[in-house]
Each structure stands twice: as C-alpha cells, then as structure tokens.
C-alpha positions as CSV (number, residue, x, y, z in Angstrom):
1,X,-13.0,-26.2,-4.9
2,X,-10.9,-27.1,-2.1
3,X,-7.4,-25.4,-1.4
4,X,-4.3,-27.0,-2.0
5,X,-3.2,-25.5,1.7
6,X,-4.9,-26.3,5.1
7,X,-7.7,-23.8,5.1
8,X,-7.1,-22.0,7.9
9,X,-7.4,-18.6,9.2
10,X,-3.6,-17.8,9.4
11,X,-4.1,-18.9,5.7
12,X,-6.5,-16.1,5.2
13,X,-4.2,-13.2,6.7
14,X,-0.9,-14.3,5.8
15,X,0.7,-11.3,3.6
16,X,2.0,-12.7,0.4
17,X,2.5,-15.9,-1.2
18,X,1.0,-18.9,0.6
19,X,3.5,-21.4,0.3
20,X,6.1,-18.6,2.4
21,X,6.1,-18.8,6.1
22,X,8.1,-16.0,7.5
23,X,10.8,-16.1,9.9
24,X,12.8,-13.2,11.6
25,X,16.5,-14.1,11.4
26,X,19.1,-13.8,14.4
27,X,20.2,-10.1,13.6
28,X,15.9,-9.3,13.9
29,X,15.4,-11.3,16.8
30,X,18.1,-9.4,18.9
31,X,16.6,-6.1,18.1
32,X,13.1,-6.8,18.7
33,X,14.7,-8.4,21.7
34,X,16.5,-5.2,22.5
35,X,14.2,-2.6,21.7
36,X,10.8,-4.0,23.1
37,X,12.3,-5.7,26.2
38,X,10.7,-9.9,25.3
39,X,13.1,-11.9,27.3
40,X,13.2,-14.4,24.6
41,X,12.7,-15.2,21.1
42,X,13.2,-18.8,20.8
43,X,11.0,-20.6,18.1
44,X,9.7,-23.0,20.9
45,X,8.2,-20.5,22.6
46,X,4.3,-20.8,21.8
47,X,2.8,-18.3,19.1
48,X,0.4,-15.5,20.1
49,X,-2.9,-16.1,17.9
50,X,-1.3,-18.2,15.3
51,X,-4.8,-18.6,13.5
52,X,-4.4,-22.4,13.2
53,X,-8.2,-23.4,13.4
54,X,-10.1,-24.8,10.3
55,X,-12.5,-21.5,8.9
56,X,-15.7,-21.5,9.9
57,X,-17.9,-18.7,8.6
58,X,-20.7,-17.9,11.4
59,X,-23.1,-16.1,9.1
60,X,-25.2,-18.1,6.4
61,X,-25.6,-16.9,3.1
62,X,-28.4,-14.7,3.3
63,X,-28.9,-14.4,-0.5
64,X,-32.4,-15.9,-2.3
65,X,-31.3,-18.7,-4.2
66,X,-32.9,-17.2,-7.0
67,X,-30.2,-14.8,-6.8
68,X,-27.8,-17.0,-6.8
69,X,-29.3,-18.8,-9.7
70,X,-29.1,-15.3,-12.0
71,X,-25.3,-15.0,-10.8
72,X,-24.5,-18.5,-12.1
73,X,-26.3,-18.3,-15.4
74,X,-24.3,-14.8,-16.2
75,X,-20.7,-16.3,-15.3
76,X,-20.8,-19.9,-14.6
77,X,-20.8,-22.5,-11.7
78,X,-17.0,-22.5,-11.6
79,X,-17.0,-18.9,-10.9
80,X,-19.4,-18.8,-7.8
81,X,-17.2,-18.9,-4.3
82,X,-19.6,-20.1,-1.4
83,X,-17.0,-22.4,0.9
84,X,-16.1,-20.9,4.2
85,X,-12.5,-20.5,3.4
86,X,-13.4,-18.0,0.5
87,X,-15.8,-16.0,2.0
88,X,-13.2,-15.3,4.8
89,X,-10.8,-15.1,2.5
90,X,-12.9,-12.0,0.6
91,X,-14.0,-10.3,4.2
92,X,-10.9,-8.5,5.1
93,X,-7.5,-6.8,3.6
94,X,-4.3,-6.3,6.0
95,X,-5.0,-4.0,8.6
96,X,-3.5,-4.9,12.2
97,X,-7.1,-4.8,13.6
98,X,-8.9,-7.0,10.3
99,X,-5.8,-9.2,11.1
100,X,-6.3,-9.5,15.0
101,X,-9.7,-10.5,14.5
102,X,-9.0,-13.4,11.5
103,X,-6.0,-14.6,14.1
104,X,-8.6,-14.6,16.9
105,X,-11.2,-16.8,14.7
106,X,-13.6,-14.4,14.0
107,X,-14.8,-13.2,10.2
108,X,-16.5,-10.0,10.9
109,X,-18.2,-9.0,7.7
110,X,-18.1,-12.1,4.9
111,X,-19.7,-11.3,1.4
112,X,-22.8,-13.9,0.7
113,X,-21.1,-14.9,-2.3
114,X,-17.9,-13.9,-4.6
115,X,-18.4,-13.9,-8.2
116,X,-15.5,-13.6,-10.9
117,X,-16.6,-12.3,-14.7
118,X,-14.9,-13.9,-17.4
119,X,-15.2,-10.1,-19.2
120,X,-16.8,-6.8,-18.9
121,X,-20.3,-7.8,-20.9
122,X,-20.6,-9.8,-17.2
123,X,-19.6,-7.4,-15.0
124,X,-21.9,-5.4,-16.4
125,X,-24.8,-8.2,-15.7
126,X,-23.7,-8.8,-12.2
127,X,-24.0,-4.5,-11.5
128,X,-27.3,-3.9,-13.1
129,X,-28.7,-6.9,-10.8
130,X,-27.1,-5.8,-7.7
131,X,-28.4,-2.5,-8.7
132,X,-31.9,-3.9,-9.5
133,X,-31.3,-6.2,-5.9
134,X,-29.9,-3.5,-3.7
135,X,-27.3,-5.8,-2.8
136,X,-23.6,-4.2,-1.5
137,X,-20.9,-4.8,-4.2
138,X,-17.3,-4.8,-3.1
139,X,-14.6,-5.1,-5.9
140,X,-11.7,-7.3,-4.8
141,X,-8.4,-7.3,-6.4
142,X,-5.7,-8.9,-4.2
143,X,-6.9,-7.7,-1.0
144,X,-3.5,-6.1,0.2
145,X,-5.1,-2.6,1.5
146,X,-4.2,-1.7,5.1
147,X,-7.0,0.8,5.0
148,X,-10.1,-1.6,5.9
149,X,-11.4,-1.0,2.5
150,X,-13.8,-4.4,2.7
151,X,-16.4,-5.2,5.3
152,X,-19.6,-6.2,4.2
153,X,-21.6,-5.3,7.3
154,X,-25.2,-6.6,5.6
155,X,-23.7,-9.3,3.4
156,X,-23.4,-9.0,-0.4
157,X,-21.3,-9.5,-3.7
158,X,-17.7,-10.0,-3.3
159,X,-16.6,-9.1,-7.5
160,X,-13.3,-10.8,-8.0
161,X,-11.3,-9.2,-10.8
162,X,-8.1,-10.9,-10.4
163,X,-9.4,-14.4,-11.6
164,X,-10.1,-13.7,-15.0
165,X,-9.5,-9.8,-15.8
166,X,-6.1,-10.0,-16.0
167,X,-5.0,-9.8,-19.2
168,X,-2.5,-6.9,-21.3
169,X,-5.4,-6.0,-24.0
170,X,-3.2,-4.0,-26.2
171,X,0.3,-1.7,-25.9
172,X,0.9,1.1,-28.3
173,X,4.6,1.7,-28.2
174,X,4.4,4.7,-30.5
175,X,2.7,6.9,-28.3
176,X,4.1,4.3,-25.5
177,X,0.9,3.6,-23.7
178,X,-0.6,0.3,-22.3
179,X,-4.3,-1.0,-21.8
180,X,-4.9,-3.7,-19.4
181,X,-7.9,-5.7,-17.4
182,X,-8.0,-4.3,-14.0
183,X,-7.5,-8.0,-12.1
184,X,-3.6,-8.1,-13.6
185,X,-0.9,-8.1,-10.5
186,X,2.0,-5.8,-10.8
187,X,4.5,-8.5,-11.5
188,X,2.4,-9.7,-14.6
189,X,2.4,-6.3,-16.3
190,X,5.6,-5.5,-15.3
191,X,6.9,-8.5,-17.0
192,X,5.1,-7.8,-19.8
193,X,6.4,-4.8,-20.8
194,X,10.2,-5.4,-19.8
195,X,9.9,-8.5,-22.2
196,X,9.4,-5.0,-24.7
197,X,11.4,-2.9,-23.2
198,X,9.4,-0.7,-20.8
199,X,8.2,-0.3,-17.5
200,X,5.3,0.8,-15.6
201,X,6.9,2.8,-13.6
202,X,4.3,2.1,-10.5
203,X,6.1,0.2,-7.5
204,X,4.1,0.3,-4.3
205,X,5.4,-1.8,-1.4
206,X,2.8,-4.4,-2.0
207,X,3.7,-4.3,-5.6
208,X,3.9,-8.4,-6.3
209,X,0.5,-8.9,-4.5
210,X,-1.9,-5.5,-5.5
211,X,-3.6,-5.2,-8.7
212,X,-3.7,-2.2,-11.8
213,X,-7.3,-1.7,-10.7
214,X,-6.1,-1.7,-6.9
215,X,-3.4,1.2,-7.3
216,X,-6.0,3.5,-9.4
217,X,-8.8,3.1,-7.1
218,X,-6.7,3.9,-3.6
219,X,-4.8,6.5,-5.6
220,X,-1.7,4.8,-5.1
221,X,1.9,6.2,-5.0
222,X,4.5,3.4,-5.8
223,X,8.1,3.5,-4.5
224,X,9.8,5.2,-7.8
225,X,6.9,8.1,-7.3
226,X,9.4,10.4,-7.5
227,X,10.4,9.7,-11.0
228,X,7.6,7.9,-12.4
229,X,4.8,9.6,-10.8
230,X,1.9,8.3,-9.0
231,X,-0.7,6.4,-10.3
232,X,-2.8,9.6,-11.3
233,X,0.1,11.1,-13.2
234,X,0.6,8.1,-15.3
235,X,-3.8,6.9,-15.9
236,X,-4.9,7.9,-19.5
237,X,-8.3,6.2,-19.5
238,X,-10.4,3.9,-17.1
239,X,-13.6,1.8,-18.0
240,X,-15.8,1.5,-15.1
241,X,-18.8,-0.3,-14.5
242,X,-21.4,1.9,-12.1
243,X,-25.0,1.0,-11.1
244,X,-25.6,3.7,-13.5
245,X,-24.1,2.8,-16.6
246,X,-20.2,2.2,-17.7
247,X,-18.1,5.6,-18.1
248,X,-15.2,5.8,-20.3
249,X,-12.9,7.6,-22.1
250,X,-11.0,8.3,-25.1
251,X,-7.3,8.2,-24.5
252,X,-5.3,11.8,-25.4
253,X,-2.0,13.0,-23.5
254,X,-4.2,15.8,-21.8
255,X,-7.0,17.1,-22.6
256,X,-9.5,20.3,-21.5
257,X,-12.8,19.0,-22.1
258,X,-15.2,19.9,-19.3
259,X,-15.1,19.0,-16.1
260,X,-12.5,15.8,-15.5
261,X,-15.1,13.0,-15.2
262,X,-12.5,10.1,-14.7
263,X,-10.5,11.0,-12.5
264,X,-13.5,10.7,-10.1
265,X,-13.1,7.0,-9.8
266,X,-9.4,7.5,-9.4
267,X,-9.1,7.3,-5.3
268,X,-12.9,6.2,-4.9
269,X,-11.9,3.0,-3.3
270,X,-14.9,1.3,-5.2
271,X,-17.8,3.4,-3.6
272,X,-18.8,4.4,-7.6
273,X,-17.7,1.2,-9.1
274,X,-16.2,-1.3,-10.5
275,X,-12.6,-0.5,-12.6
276,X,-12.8,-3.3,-15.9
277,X,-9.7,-1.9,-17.9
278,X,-6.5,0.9,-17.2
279,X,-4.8,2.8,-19.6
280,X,-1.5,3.9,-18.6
281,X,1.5,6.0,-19.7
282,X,4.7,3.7,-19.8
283,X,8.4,4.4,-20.0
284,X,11.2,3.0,-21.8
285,X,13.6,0.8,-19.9
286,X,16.7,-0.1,-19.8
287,X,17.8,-1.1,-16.5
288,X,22.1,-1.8,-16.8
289,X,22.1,2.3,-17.1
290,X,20.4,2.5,-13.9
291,X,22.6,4.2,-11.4
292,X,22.1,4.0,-7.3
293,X,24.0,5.2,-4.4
294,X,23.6,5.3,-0.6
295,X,24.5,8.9,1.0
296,X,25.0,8.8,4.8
297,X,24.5,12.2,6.4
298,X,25.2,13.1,10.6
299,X,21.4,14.1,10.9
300,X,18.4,13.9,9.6
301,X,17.7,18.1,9.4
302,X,20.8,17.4,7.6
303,X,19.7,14.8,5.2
304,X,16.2,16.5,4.8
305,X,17.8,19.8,3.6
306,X,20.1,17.8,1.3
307,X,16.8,16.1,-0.2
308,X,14.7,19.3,-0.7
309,X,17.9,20.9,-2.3
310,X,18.3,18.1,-4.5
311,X,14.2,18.0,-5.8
312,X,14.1,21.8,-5.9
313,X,17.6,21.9,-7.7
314,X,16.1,21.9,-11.4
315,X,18.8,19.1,-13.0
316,X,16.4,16.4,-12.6
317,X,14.4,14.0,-10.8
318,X,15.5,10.5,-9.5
319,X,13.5,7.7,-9.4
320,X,14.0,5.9,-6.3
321,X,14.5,8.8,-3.5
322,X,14.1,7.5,0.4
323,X,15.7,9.0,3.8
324,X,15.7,6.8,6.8
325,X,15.6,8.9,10.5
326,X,18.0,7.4,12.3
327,X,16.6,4.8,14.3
328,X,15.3,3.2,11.0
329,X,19.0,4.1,10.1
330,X,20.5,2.0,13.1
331,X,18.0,-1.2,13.0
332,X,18.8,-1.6,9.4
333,X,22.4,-1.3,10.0
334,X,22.1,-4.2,12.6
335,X,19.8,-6.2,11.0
336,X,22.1,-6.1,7.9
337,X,25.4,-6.9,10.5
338,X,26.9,-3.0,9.0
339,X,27.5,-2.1,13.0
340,X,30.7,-2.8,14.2
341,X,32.2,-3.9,10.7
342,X,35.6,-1.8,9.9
343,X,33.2,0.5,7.8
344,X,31.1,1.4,10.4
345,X,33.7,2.2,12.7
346,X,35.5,4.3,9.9
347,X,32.6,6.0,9.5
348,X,32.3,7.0,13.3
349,X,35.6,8.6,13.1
350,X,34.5,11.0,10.9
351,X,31.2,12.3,13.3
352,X,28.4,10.1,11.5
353,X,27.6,8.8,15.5
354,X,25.2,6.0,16.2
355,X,21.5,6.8,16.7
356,X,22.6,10.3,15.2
357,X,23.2,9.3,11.5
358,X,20.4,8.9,8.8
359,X,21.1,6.9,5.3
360,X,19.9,7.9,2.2
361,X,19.0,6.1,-1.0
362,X,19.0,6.7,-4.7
363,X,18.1,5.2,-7.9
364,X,17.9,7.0,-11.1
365,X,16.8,5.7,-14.1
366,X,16.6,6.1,-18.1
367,X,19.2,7.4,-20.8
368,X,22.7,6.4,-19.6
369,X,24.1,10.2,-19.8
370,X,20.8,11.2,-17.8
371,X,21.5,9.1,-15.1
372,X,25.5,9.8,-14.5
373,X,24.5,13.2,-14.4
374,X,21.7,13.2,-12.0
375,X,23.2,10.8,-9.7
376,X,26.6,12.7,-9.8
377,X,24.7,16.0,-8.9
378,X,22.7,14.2,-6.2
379,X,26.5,13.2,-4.7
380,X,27.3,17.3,-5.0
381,X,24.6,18.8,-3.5
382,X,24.2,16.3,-0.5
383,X,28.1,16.8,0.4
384,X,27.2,20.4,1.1
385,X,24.7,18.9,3.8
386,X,28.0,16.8,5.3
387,X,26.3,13.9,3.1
388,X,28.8,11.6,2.6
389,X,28.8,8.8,-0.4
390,X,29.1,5.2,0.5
391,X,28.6,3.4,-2.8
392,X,25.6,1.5,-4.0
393,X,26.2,-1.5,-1.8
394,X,23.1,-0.1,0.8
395,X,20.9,1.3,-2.0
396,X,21.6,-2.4,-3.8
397,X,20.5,-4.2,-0.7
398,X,17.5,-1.8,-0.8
399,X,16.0,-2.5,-4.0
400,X,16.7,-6.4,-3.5
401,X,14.6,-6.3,-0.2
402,X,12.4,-3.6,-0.9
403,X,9.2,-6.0,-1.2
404,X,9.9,-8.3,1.2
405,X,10.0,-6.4,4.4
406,X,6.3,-6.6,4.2
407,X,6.4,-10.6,5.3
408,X,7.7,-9.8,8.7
409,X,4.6,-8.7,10.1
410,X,3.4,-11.9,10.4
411,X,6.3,-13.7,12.7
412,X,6.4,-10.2,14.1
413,X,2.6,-10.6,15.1
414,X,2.9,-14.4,16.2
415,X,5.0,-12.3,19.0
416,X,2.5,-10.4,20.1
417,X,3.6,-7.3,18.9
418,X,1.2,-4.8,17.4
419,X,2.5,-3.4,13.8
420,X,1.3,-0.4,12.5
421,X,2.1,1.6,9.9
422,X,0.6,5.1,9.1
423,X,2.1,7.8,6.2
424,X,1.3,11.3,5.5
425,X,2.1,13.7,2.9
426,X,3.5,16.8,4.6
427,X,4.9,20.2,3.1
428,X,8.9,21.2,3.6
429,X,8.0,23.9,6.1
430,X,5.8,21.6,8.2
431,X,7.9,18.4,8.2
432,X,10.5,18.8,10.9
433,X,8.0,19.5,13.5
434,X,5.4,16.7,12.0
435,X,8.3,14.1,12.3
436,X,9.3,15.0,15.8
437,X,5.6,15.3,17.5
438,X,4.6,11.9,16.0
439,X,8.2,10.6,17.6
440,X,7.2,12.1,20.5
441,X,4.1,10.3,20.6
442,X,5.0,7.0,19.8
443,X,8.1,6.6,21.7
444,X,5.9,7.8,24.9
445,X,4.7,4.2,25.0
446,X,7.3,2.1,26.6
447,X,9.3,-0.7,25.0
448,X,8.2,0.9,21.3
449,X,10.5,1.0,17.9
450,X,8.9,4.1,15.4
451,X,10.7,4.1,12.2
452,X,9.9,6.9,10.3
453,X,11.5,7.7,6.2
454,X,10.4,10.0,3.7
455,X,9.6,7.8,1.0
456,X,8.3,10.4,-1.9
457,X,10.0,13.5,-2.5
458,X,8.0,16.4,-4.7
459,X,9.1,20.1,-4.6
460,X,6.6,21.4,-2.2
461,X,7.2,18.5,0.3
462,X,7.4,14.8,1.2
463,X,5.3,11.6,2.3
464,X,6.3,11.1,5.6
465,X,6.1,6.8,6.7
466,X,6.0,5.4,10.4
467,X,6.4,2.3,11.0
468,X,5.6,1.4,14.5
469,X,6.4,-2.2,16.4
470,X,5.5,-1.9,20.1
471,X,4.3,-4.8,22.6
472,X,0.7,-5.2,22.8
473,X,-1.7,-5.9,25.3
474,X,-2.5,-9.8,25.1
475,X,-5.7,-9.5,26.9
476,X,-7.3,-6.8,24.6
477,X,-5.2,-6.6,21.4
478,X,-7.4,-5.2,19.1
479,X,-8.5,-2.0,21.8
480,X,-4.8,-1.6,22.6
481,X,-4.2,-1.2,19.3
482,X,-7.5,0.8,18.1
483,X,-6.5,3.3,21.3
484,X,-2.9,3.6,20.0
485,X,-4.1,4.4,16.5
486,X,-6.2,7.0,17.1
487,X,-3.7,9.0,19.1
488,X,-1.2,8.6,16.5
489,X,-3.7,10.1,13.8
490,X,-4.7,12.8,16.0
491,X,-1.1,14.1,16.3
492,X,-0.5,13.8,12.4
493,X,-3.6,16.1,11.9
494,X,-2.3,18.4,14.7
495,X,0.8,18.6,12.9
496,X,-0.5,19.8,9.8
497,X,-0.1,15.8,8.2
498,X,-2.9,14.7,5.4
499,X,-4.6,12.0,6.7
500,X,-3.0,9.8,3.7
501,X,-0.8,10.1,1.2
502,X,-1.5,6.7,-0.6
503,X,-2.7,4.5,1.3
504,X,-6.6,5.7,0.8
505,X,-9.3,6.3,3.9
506,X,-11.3,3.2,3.5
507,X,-13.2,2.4,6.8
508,X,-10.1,3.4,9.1
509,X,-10.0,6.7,8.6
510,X,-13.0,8.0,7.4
511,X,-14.3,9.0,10.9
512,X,-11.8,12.0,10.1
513,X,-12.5,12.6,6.5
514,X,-14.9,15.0,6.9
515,X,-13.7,17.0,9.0
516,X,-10.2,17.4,7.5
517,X,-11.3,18.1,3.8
518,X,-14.5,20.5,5.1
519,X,-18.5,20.3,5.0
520,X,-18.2,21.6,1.4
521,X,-16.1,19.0,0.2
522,X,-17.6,16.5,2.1
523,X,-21.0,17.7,0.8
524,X,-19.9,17.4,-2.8
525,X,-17.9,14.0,-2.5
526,X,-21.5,12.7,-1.0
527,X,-23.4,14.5,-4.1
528,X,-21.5,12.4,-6.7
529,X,-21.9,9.3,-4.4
530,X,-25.8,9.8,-5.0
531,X,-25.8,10.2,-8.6
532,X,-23.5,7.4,-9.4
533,X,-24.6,4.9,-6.7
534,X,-28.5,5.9,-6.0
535,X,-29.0,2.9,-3.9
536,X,-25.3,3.0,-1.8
537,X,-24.6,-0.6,-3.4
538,X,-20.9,0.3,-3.9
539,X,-19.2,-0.3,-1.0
540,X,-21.3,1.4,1.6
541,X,-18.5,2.3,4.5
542,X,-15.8,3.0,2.5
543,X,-15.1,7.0,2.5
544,X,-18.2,8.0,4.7
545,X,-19.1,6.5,7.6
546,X,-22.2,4.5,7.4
C-alpha cells in the first residue's frame, strides 16, 4: 500500500507525527547561533543530509517464498509489508547514528518482511515457524528507542504489534488495574482511562509515539517516575510469546511464589520474546487538584541538596520532580524570552546570577489536601537551600512542552549538529562529582551546549540526563559522533554512572554490559537467553554482542 506522504528517507527518521516538520524559532536559532559559533541560521541556507531521496532498499528479500506463503495464510495479504519504504521504515529506531545513516541513504539492516497479527492465536503461529525456520524475530512497536534496539544483520521478521494489538481488553476499577494489547500508544490508553477517571501514571519523553509493550520491554521510567513509579513498579502480569511456549501470569498485588519468572521479560528488549498483553496498576485522577511550582535556587549543589531533602523528608512524594543545571537553566530562560524581562532582572538583585542559577520543577498529584500539603512542604524545605518560589508559570510551560522538545532534533540535525542524549542513574553521594566529570568532558569539545537535569528523584539517588548539541564533522558524521559517544560513556562509568537508567542497552551499549554488571551476571543473563531462545531467533544483538 502506498503512503499518503512522499516516501522518503527523512520520512523514515522523522521523530513524531509525519504531517509535522519542525522548525527552531528565533529565540533557538540565536542560541544555537551563540553557543556553537554557525554564522548563520537562515532557512535558505541548504540542509545538511536532509534525506530527500525516494527509498530504495539494497538488499532483496532473502526469504523462500514458501515462507512467505505460511506468513500470509496465518495473518493475511493485507498484513505482509514488502515495499521498500516499510522495510526501511522497520530497520532502525532514533539513534543519532541509525539516523545519520537513513539521512545519508543507506538502510543498514532491513527485516525480509514485517508481519502484523490480528491476535495472539497468530503471534503465536508466526513464533513457532520462525522458531521451526531459524529466522531472527524483532518485535516493533513504534520504533522511538534511542538505544539501537533493531538491526536485523541476516534479514528476518519484522512483528508489528502496533497495527492491530492495540486495544484496552478489560479495566477492573475495584482493584484499579488495566489489561491491554501490547501495540496500544500511550496517548490511546491514557485517554482511555481519563475518560474513567484514572491514569497510567507512565510518561516517558516519547510518551505520544512509544507503545505499553515498548515501555515494559526497555524497562522504562516515564517523566512522573517519582510518583507513579516506573514501569516495573506498576506491571502486574505480562503474556509473552517465546520460541518456547507463551508465559503468563495470574494477576495478585505481590506475590512470593518462586523465583519471579516475569519480570525476566521486563527489560529484555525482545531477546526472549514477543509481549501480546500488559497488566498494569492505575491511579485515580483528578487533574484540577494537581498543584505545580517552579523553585529557582543560586546553585545547583544548592538545588540538589534541596531535592534529596525533599525525597528523603518522609511527607510525601511528588510526581513530576526535575532540576535543570544551569546552563539548561539559562537556554530555557532565553529560548522562553524570561532573560532580561523585569522578573529576571528582579531576580538578579537578589544573587540568583546568570549561568549560576538552576530552576526547579514540581507537580504533585492526587487528593486535593495531599497535594497542598506536599507542594507547600516542597516550598519550605527548598527555601532552606536559598530556593526561592516563582509560581507555576515555569512548571506550566513545562508540562505544556514537555513532549515536544523531542521534534527539534531534526531541524537541529538538518544543521549539522550532532544530538546526543545519554542518562544514568547515579547515587546522592556519587552525583556531584558524576555531573561535573561528564561537564568536563563534554564542554572540552569546542563550540558544545551539555544540558544536564535530574529527571527522577528516589531516596538513594537520581537519573542524571545530558543532553548534548555540538557541531559535527560534515565529512565523517557518524565516526565523529561514534568517537564522541564512547568517551562520554567511558566517563559516566568512571564516575560511578549505570550505563542506563531507562533508556535500555540495545546494540549501543552492550559492548559495556558485561563488563559493568560482571562475568556472573553476564553468565546467567546468557543462561536464560539459551533456554528461552535455543536458536538466538529473538533479536540476536540486542543485550550481547553478537
């Protein structure tokens, strides 16, 4: 079936909904222009790699047509992808590298084919032939990962759950849980359940364009973490499709039963199998006694030790909970026109200087009493820190945007600026020096912006989140940037960093894995990869290097 939009490659990699091409307003332009020295950023100037060429996959389908023939019989002609723009589409999430190469004209590793079940009698089908086959299976939900969690380096099965598995199956709203198909987008369950009341509770960045199965199977952490918990705090029950069989389980609040088989595939990344249906924990919702403030401190030592005094405090959690350092602190100001308003220079005054101050934000949410309180308390403890309160107008502008920042990496990118964005979960003790070596690092590269927040707050520490924009070598983009990123793991790990937090290894990181976690671990992660996927069908790269 042909697209309704040009089938190109800058089709393929856009972030987000096709019909949307990005711009950088006037505010954005002069700070990339100030920060990474480009002389100019008019619109005439020509784009680097726009990715404007037609598709065209290099590598046939390499399946026997026989093959084919079984996969069409189990789910139907309609549901078979084989054009050129859909294998592309299927061959690559959102890392800066995968991106480079789709801008450059070149589709790595396609699947031979994507097939979409109607339900999980086919999925079952399609596994037990790819099992019988030995052909690679790569679940695909929405393809938003930044961890290069598809490749298929030998061709394969591309298993589209989003199509078709995507559907509520049930809510139980006395013991407030909800059971979904794996393929449903955040938006559509979210929807669903504020229609009733609730909420998920789950918002990671690429919340509108990532799927239920997606956030279980990287482990995901959404932006309201600190509240809500992350996706393993809030999973009651998975079905899962393996080469072996389908596991399941009976849903119970907790349970001691054994050894925790489920929570296996939470985190896998789809090297066991394929995720058909989610149970989840919900919360009720009620969002006019949500309460949100912005607290502006003269540091960021300052602000962190107002944060862990807040989480450690024992009067309650909020939901939303994010400190920007302060040059994140200072390009939002600017982009937002804050500097030089009569606020900002009131606020100067009083010692919160420029490239010195850090904002924080807050959101809590739930019973109306609750949230007064906590939010009130939050306000308390941070003035001891020299916090000072500036309203909810920042935190506002915060939640509005909070998705959207995502869709300036693409105009970003057309300047030829390399992107990157790396997070780590770090303890209290270890974060000050953490944040400062990886500053260190990054800023050592000339003409670079590192914005760095803490993004998840727990009482033993924080996820720590760079976000890097620096100019990039037009001559060798991808090495630049492959060289770049592996200096800026390396001092993470030196700093005592995990190498995620909730992003997942996929095939970016898992030259480090084993290492980092230990032979043992290693040893046993491989162990349960061998029972459950006996052949290495299951997304052979993913986790351990191939």
């Amino acid at each position: 079936m042909k697209s309704a939009f040009r089938q190109t490659y800058r089709q393929v990699l856009r972030w987000g909904n096709p019909t949307v091409e990005a711009s950088l307003n006037e505010n954005t332009k002069k700070v990339i222009q100030d920060y990474t020295g480009i002389p100019a950023l008019e619109v005439t100037l020509p784009t680097f790699l726009p990715g404007e060429k037609e598709v065209k996959v290099e590598k046939e389908i390499n399946l026997l047509p026989s093959y084919v023939k079984t996969f069409t019989e189990i789910v139907g002609a309609e549901n078979i992808g084989t054009s050129d723009f859909e294998r592309a589409q299927h061959s690559a999430g959102k890392n800066y590298g995968e991106l480079v190469s789709l801008r450059k004209g070149i589709v790595h590793y396609p699947p031979d084919i994507i097939v979409s079940p109607n339900d999980h009698q086919q999925l079952e089908k399609i596994i037990q032939k790819c099992q019988e086959w030995k052909l690679t299976v790569i679940p695909h939900g929405l393809r938003s990962s930044m961890s290069k969690n598809i490749g298929f380096n030998n061709g394969g099965i591309a298993i589209d759950i989003n199509k078709h598995l995507n559907k509520v199956v049930s809510i139980d709203e006395e013991s407030l849980t909800v059971t979904a198909q794996a393929g449903i987008s955040g938006p559509e369950l979210e929807n669903y359940l504020n229609k009733r009341g609730y909420t998920c509770g789950h918002f990671p960045q690429s919340f509108e364009f990532s799927t239920l199965g997606g956030w279980v199977s990287s482990n995901g952490v959404g932006l309201g973490s600190t509240g809500y918990g992350t996706i393993k705090d809030i999973v009651l029950g998975l079905k899962v499709v393996t080469p072996t069989g389908t596991y399941s389980n009976e849903i119970y609040p907790k349970t001691s039963q054994g050894y925790d088989v489920m929570s296996l595939f939470i985190g896998a990344e789809g090297t066991l199998g394929v995720i058909s249906e989610v149970t989840i924990s919900i919360r009720k919702y009620e969002q006019k006694h949500s309460k949100s403030t912005s607290i502006i401190f003269k540091n960021f030592e300052d602000g962190c030790l107002a944060m862990r005094n807040c989480i450690q405090g024992g009067f309650g959690k909020p939901h939303f909970f994010r400190l920007s350092d302060s040059e994140e602190t200072e390009i939002d100001f600017r982009i937002n026109g804050y500097n030089g308003s009569f606020s900002d220079r009131a606020i100067k005054t009083l010692g919160y200087k420029t490239n010195e101050r850090c904002i924080m934000h807050v959101s809590v949410d739930g019973d109306e009493d609750y949230t007064s309180f906590v939010i009130n308390k939050i306000k308390s403890v941070s003035a001891q820190s020299g916090g000072r309160n500036l309203g909810n107008k920042f935190a506002k502008k915060w939640l509005e945007t909070r998705f959207s920042s995502a869709y300036m990496r693409d105009p970003l990118m057309d300047l030829g600026l390399i992107t990157d964005i790396l997070e780590t979960s770090v303890t209290w003790k270890d974060l000050g020096q953490l944040w400062k070596s990886v500053k260190t690092y990054i800023k050592a590269k000339p003409n670079t912006i590192c914005m760095a927040n803490i993004s998840h707050v727990y009482e033993n520490g924080v996820n720590l989140y760079f976000s890097v924009i620096t100019p990039t070598d037009k001559v060798s983009p991808r090495e630049d940037y492959e060289h770049f990123h592996k200096g800026f793991i390396g001092t993470i790990l030196k700093n005592k960093g995990a190498l995620s937090h909730h992003y997942g290894i996929g095939r970016a990181l898992a030259p480090w894995l084993k290492n980092k976690i230990g032979d043992q671990s290693y040893h046993l992660m491989e162990s349960i990869k061998k029972e459950i996927d006996p052949n290495n069908i299951m997304n052979p790269g993913s986790l351990f290097i191939q």
